[in-house]
Gaussian input, Z-matrix of N, CA and C with variables (Angstrom, degrees):
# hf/3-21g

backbone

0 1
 N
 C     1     B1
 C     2     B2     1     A1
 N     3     B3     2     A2     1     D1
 C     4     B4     3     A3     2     D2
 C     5     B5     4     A4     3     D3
 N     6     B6     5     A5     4     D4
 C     7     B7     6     A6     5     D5
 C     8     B8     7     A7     6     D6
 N     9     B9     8     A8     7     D7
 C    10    B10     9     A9     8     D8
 C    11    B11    10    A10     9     D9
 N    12    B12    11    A11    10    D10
 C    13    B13    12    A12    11    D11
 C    14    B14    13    A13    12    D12
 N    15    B15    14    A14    13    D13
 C    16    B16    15    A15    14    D14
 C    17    B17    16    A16    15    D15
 N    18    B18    17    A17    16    D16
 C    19    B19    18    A18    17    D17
 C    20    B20    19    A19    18    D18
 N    21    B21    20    A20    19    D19
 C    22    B22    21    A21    20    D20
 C    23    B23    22    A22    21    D21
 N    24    B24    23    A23    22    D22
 C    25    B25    24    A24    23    D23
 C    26    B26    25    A25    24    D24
 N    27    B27    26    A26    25    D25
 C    28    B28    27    A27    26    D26
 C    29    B29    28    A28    27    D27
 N    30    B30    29    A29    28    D28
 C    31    B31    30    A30    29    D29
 C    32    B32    31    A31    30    D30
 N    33    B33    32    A32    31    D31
 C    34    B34    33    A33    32    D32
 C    35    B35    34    A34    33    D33
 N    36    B36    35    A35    34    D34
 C    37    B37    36    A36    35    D35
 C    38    B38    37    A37    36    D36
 N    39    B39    38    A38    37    D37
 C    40    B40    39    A39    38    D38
 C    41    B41    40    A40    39    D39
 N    42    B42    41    A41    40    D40
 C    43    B43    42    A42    41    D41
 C    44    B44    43    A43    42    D42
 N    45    B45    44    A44    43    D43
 C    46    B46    45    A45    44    D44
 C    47    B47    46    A46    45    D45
 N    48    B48    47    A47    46    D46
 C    49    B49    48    A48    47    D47
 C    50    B50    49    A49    48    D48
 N    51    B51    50    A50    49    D49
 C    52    B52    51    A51    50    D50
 C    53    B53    52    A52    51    D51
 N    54    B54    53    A53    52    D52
 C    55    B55    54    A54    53    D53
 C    56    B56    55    A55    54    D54
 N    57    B57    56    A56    55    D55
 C    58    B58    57    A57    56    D56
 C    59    B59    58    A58    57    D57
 N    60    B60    59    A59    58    D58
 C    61    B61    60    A60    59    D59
 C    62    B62    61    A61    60    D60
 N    63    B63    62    A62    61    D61
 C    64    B64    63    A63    62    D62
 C    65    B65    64    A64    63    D63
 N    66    B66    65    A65    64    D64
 C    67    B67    66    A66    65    D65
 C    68    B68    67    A67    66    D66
 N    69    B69    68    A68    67    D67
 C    70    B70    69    A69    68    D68
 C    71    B71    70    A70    69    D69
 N    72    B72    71    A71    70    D70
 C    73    B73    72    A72    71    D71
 C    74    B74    73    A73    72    D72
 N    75    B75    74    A74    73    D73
 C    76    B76    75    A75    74    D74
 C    77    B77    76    A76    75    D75
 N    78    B78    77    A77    76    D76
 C    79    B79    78    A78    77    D77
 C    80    B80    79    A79    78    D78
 N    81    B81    80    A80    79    D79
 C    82    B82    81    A81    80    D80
 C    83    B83    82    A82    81    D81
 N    84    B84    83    A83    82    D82
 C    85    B85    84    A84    83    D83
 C    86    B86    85    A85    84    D84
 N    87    B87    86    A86    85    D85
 C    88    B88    87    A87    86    D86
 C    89    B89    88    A88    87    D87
 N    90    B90    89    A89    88    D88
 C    91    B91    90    A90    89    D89
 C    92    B92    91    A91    90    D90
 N    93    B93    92    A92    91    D91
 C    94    B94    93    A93    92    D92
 C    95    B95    94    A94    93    D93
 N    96    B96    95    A95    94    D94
 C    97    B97    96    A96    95    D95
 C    98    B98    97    A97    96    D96
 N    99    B99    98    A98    97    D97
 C   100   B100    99    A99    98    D98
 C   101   B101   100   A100    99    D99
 N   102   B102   101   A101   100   D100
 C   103   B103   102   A102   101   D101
 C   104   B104   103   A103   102   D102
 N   105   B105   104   A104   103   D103
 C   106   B106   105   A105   104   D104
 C   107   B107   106   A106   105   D105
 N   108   B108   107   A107   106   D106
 C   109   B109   108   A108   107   D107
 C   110   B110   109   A109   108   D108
 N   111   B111   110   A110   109   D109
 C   112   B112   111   A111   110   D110
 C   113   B113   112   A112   111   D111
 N   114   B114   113   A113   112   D112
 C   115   B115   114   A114   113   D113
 C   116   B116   115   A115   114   D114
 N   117   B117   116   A116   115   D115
 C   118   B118   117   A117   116   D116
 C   119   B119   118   A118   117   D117
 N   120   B120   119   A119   118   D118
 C   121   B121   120   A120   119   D119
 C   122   B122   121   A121   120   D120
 N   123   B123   122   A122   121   D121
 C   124   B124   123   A123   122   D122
 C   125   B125   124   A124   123   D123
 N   126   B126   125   A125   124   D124
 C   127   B127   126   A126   125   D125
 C   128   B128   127   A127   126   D126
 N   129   B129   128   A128   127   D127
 C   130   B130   129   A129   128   D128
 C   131   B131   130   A130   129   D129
 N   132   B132   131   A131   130   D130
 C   133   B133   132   A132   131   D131
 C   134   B134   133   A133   132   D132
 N   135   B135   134   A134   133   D133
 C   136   B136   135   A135   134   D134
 C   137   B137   136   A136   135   D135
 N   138   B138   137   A137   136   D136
 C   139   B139   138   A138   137   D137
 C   140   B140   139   A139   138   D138
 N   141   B141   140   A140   139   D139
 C   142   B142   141   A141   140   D140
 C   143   B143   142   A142   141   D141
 N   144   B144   143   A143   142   D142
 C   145   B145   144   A144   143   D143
 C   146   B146   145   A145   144   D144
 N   147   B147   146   A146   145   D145
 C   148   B148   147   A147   146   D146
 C   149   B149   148   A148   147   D147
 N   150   B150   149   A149   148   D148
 C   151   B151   150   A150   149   D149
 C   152   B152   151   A151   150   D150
 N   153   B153   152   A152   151   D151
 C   154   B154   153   A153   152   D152
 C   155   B155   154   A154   153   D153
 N   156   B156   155   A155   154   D154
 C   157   B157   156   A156   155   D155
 C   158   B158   157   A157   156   D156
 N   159   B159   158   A158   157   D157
 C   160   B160   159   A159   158   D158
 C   161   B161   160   A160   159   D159
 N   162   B162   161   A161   160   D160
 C   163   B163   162   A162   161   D161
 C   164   B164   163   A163   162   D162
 N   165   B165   164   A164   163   D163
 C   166   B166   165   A165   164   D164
 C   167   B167   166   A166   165   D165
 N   168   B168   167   A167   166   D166
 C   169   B169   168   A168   167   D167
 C   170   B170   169   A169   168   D168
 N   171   B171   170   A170   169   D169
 C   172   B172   171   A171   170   D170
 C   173   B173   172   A172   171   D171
 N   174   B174   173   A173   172   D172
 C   175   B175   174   A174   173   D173
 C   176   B176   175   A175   174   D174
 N   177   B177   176   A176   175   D175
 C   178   B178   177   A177   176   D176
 C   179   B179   178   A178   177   D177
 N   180   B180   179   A179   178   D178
 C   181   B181   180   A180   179   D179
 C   182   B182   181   A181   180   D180
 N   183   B183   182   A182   181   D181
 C   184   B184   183   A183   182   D182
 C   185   B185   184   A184   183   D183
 N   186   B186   185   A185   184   D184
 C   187   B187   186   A186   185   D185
 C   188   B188   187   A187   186   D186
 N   189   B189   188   A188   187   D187
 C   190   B190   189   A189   188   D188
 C   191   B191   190   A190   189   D189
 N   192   B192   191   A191   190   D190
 C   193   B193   192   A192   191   D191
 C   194   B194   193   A193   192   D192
 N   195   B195   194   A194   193   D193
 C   196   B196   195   A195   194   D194
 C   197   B197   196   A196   195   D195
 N   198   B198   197   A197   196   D196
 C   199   B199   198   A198   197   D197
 C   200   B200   199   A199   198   D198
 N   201   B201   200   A200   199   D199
 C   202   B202   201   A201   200   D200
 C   203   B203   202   A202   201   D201
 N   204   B204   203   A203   202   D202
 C   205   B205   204   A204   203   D203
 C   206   B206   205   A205   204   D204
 N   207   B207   206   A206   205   D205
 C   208   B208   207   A207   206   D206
 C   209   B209   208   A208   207   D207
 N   210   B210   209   A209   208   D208
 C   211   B211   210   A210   209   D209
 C   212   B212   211   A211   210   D210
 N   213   B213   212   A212   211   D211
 C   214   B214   213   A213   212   D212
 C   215   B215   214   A214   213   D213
 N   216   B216   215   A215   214   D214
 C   217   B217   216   A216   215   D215
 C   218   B218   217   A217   216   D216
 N   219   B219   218   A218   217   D217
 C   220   B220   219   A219   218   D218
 C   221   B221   220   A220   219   D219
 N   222   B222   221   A221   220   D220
 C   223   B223   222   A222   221   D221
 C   224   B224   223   A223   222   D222
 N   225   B225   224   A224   223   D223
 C   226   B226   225   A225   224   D224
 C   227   B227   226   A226   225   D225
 N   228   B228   227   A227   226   D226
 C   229   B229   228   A228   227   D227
 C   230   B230   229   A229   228   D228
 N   231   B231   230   A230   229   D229
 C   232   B232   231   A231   230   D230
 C   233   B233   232   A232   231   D231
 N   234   B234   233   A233   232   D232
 C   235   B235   234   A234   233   D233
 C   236   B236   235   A235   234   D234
 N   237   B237   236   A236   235   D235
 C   238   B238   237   A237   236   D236
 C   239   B239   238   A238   237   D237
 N   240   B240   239   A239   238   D238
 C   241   B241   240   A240   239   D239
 C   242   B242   241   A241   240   D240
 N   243   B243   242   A242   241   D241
 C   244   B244   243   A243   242   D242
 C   245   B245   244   A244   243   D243
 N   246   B246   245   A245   244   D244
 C   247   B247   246   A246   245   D245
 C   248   B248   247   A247   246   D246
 N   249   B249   248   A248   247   D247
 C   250   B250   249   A249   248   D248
 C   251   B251   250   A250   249   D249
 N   252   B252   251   A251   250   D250
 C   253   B253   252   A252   251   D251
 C   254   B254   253   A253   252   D252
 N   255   B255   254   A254   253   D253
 C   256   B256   255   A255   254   D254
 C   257   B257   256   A256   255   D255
 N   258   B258   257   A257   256   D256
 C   259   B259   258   A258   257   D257
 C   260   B260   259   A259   258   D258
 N   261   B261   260   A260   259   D259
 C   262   B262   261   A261   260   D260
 C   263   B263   262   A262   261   D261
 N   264   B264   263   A263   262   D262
 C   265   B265   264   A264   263   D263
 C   266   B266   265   A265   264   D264
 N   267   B267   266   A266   265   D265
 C   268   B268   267   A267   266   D266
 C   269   B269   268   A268   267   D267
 N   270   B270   269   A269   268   D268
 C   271   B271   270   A270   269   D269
 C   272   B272   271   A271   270   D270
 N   273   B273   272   A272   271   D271
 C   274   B274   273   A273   272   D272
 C   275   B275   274   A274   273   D273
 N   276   B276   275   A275   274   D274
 C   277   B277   276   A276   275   D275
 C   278   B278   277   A277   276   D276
 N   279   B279   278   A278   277   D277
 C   280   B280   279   A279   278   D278
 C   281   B281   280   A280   279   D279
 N   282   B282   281   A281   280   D280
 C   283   B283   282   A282   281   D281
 C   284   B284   283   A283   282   D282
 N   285   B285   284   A284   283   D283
 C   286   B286   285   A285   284   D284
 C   287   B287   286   A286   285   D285
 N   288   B288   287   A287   286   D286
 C   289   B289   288   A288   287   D287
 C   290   B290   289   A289   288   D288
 N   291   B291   290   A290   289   D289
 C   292   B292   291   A291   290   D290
 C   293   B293   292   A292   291   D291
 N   294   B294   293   A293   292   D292
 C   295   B295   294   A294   293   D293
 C   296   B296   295   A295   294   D294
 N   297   B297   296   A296   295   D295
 C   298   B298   297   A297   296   D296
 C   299   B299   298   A298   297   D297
 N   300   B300   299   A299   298   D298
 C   301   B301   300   A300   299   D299
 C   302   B302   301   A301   300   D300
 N   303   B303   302   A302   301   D301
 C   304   B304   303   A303   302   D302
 C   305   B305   304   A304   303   D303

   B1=1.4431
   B2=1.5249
   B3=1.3940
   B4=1.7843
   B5=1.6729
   B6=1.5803
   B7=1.3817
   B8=1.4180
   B9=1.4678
   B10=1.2235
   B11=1.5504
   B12=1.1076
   B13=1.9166
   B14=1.1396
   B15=1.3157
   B16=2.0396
   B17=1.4342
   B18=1.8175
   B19=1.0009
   B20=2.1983
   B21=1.3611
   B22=1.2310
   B23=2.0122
   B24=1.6099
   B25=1.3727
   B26=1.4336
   B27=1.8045
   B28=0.7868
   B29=1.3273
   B30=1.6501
   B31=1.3763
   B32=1.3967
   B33=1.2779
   B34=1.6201
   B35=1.8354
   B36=1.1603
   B37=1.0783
   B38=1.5974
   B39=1.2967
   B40=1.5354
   B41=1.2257
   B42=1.8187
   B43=1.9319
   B44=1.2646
   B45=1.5029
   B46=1.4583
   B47=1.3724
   B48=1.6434
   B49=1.0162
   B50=1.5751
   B51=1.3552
   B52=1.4292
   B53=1.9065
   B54=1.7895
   B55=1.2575
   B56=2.1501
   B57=1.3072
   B58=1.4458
   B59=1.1826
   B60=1.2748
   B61=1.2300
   B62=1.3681
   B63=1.0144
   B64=1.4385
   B65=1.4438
   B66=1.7862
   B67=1.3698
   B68=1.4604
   B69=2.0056
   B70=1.9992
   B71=1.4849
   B72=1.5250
   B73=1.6358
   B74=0.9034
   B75=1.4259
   B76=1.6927
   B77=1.8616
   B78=1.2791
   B79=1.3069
   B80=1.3775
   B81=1.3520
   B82=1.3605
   B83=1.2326
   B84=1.7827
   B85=1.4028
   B86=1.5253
   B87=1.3376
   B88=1.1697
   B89=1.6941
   B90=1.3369
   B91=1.1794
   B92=1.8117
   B93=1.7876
   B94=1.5555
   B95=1.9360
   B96=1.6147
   B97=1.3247
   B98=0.7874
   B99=1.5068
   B100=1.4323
   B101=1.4304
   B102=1.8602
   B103=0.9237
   B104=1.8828
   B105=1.1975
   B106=2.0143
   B107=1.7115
   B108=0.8853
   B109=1.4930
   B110=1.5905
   B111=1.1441
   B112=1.3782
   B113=1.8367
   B114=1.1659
   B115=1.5809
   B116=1.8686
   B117=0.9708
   B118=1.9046
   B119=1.1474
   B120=1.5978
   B121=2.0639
   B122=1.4126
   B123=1.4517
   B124=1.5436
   B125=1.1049
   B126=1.6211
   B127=1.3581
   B128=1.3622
   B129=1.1594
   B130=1.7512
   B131=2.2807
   B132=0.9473
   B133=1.2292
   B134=1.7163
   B135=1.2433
   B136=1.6504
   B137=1.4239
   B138=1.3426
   B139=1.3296
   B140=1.6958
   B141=1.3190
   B142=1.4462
   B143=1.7121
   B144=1.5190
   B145=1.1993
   B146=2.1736
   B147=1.7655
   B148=1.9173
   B149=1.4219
   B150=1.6568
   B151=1.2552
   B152=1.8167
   B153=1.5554
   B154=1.6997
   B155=1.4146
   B156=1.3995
   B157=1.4092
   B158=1.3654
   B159=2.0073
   B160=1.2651
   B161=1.4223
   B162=1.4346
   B163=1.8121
   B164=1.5680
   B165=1.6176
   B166=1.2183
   B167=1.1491
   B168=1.6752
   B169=1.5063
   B170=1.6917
   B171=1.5283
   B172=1.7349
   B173=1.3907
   B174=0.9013
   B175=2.1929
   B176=1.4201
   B177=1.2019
   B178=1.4274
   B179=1.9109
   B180=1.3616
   B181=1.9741
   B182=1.4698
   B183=1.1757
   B184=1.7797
   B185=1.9615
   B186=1.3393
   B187=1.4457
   B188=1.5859
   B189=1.2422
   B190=1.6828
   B191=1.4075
   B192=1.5160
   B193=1.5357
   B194=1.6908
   B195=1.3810
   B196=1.7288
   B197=1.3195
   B198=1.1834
   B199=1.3117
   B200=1.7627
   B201=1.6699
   B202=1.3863
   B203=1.2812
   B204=1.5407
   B205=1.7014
   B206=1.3404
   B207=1.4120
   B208=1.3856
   B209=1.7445
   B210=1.5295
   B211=1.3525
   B212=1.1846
   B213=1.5946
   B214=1.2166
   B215=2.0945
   B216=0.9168
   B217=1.6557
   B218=1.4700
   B219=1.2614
   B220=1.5021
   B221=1.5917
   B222=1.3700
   B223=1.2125
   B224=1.9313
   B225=1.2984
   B226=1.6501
   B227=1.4912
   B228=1.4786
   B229=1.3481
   B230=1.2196
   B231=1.5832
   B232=1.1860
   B233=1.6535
   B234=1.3894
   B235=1.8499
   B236=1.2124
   B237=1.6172
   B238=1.3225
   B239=1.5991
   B240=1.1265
   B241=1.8625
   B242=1.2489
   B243=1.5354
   B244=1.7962
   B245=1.0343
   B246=1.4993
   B247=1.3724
   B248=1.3976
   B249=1.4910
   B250=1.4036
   B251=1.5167
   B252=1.6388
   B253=1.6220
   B254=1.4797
   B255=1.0620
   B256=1.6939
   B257=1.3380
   B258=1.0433
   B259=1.8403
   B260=1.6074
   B261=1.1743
   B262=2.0816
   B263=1.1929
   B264=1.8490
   B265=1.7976
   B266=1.4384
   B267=1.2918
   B268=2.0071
   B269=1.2545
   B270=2.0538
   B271=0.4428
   B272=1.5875
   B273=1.2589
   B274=1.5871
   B275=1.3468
   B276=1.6542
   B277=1.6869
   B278=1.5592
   B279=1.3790
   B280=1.4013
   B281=2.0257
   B282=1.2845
   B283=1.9115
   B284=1.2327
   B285=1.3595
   B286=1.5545
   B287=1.5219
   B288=0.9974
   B289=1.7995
   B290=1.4002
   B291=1.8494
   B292=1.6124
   B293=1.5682
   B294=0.9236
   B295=1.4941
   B296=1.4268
   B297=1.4103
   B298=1.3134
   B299=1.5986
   B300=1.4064
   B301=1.5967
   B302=1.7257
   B303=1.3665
   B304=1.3427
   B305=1.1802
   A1=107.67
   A2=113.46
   A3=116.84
   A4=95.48
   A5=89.55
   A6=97.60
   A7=130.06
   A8=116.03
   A9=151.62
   A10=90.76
   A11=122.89
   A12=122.67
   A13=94.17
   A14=136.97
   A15=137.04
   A16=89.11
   A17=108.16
   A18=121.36
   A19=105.48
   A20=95.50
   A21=98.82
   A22=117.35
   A23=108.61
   A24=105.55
   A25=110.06
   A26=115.97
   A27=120.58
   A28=110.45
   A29=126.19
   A30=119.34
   A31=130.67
   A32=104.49
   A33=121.89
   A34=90.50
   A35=134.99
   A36=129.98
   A37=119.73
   A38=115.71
   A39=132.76
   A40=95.78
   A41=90.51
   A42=103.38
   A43=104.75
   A44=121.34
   A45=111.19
   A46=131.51
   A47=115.46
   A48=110.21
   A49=110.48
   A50=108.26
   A51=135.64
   A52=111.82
   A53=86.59
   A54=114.36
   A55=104.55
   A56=134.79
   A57=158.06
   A58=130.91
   A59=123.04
   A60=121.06
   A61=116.18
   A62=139.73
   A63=146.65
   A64=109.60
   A65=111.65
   A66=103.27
   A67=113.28
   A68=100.44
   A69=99.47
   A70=72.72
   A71=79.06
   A72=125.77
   A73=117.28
   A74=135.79
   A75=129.10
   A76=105.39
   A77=108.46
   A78=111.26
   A79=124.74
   A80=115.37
   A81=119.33
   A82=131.05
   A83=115.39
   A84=144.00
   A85=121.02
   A86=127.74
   A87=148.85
   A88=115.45
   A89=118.47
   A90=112.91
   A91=116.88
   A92=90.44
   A93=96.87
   A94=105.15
   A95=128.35
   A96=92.75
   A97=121.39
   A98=142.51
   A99=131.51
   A100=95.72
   A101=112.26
   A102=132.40
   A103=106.42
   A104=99.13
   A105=91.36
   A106=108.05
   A107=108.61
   A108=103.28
   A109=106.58
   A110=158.99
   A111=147.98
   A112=79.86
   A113=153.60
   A114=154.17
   A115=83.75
   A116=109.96
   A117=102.70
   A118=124.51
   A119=105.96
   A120=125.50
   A121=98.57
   A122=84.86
   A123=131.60
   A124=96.70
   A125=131.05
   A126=126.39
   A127=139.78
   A128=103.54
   A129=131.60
   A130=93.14
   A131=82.23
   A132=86.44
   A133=99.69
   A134=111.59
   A135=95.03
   A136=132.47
   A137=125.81
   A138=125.00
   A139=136.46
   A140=115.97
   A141=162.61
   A142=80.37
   A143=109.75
   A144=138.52
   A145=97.73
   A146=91.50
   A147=93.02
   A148=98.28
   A149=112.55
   A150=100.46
   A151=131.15
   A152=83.43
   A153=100.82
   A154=101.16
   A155=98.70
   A156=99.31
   A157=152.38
   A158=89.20
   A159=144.22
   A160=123.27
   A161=93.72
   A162=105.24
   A163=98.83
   A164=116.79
   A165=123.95
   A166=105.69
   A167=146.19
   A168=124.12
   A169=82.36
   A170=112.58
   A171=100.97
   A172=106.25
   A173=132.32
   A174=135.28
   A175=104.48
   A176=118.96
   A177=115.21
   A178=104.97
   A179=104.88
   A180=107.00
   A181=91.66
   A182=136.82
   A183=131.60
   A184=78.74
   A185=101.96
   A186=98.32
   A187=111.84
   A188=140.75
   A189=143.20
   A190=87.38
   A191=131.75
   A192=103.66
   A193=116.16
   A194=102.04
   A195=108.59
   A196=110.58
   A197=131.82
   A198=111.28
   A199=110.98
   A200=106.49
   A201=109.88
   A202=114.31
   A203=121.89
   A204=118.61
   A205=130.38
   A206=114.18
   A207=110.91
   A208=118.42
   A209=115.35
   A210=110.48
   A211=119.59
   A212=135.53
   A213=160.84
   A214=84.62
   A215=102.38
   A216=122.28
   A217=82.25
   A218=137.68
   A219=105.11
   A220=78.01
   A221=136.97
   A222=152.01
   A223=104.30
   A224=112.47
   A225=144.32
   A226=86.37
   A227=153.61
   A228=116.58
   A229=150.59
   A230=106.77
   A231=102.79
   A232=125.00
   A233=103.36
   A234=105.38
   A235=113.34
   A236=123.51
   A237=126.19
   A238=111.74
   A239=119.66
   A240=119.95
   A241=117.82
   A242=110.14
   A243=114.19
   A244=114.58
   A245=107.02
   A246=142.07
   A247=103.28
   A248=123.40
   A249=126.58
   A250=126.86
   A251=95.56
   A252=99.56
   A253=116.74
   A254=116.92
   A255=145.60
   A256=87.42
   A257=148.48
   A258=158.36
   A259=102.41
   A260=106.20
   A261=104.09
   A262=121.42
   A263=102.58
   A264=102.41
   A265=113.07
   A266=115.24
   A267=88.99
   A268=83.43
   A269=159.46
   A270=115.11
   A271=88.35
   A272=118.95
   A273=148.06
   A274=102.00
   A275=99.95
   A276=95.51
   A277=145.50
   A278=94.81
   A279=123.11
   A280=113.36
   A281=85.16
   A282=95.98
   A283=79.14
   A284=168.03
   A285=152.04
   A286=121.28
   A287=114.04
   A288=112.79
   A289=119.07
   A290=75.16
   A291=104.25
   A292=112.11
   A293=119.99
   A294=133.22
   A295=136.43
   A296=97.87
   A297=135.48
   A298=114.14
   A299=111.77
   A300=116.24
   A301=80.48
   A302=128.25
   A303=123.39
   A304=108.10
   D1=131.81
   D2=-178.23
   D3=-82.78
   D4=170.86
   D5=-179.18
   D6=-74.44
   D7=-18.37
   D8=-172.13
   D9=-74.96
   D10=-58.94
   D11=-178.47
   D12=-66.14
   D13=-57.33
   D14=-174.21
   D15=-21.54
   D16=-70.40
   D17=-128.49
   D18=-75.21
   D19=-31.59
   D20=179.25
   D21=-77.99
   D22=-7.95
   D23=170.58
   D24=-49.92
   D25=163.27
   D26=165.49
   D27=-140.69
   D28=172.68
   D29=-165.10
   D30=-50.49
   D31=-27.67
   D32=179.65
   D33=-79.04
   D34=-76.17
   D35=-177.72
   D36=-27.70
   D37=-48.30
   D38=168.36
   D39=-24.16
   D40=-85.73
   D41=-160.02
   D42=-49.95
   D43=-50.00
   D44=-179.12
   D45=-26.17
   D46=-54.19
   D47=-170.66
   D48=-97.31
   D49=39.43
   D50=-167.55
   D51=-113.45
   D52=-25.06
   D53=-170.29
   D54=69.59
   D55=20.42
   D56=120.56
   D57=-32.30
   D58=142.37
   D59=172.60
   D60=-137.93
   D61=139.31
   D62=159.52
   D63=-29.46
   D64=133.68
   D65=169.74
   D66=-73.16
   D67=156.86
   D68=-172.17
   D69=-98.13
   D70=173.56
   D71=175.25
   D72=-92.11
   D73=160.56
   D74=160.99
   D75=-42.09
   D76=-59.24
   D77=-172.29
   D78=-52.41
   D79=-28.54
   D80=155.62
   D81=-38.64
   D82=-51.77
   D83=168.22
   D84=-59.02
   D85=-42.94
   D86=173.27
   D87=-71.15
   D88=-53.16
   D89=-171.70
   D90=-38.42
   D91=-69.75
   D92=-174.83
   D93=-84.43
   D94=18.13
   D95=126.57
   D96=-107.64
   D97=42.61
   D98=171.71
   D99=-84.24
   D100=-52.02
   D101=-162.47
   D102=-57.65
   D103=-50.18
   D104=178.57
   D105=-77.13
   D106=-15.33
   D107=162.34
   D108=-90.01
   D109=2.84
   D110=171.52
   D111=-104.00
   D112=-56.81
   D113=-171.91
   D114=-52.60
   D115=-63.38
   D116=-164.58
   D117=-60.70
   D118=-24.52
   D119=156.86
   D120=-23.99
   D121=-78.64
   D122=-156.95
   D123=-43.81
   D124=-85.30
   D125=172.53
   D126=-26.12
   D127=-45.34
   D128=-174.62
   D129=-72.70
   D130=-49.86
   D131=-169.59
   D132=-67.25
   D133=-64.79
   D134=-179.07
   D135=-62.07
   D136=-33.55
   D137=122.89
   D138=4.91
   D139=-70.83
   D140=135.97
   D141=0.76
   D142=-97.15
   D143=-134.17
   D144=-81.97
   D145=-20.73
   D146=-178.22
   D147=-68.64
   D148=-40.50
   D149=-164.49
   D150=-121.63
   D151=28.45
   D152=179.90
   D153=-71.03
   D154=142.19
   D155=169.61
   D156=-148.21
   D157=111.23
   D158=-177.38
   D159=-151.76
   D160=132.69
   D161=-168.07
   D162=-29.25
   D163=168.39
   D164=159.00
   D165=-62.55
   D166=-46.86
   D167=-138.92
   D168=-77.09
   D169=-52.92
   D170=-159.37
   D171=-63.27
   D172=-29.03
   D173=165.50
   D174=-47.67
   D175=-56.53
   D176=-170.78
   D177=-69.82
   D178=-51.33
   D179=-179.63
   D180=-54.67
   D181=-52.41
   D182=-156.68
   D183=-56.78
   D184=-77.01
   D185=-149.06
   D186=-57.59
   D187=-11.55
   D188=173.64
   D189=-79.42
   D190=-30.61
   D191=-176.28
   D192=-82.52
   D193=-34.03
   D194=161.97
   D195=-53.07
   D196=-38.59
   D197=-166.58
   D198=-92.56
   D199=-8.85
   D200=169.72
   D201=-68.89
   D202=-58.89
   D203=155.58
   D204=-49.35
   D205=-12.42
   D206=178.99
   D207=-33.42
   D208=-57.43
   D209=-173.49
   D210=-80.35
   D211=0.09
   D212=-160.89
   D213=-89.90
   D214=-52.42
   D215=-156.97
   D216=-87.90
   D217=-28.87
   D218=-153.62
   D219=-99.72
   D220=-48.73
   D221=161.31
   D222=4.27
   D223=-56.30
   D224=-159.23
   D225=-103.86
   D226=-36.20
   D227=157.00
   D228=-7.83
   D229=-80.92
   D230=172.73
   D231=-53.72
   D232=-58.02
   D233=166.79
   D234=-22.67
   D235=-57.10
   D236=-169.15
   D237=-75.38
   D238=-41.15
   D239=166.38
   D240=-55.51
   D241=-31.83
   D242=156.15
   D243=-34.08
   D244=-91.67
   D245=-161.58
   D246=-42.44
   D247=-55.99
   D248=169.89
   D249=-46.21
   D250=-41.28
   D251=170.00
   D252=-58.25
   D253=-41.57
   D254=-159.08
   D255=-78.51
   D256=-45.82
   D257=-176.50
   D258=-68.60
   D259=-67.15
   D260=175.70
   D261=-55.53
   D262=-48.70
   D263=173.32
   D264=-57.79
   D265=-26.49
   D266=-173.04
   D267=-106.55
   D268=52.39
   D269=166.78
   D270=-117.00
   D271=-22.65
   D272=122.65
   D273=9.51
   D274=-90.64
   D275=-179.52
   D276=-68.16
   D277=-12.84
   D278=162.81
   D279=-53.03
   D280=-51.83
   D281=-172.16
   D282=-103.30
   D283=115.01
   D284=-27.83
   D285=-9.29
   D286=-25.70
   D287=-175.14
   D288=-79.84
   D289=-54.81
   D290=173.75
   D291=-51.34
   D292=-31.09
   D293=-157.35
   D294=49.44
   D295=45.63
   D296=177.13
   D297=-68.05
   D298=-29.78
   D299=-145.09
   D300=-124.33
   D301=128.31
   D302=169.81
   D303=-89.02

């Protein structure tokens, strides 16, 4: 090996020919399962839709009308993650009073 190749290795190259590898990252780990879980959506979901059952035209009108309310609904999210919080906390403090909850 010339010095000119020495000089252009890099750390991954090192270990390589070390038969080594660089430690991964979380992000390493995460990427491709985000990625086969966004593919298993996908699948599950088209799947979903081969064998629901209702004609295509009324599958397709149901779903253009979901997606017309969509922001109507996403709009009422937060309110509703409130409200839910607001429902556990006193139900929380309720079985704290009671002395239900050690």
């Amino acid at each position: 090996m010339t010095l000119e190749k020495m000089k252009s290795l890099d750390k991954d190259d090192f270990l390589n020919m070390l038969g080594l590898e660089s430690k991964r990252n979380p992000v390493d780990y995460m990427v491709p399962a985000l990625a086969l879980f966004g593919v298993g959506v996908l699948v599950g979901t088209g799947i979903g839709l081969l064998v629901a059952p209702r004609p295509g035209r009324e599958l397709r009108a149901d779903i253009v009308q979901r997606l017309e309310h969509a922001p109507e609904a996403m709009a009422r999210l937060p309110q509703r993650a409130n409200d839910a919080m607001h429902r556990v906390s006193d139900q929380i403090s309720e079985k704290l009073h009671d002395g239900k909850v050690a």
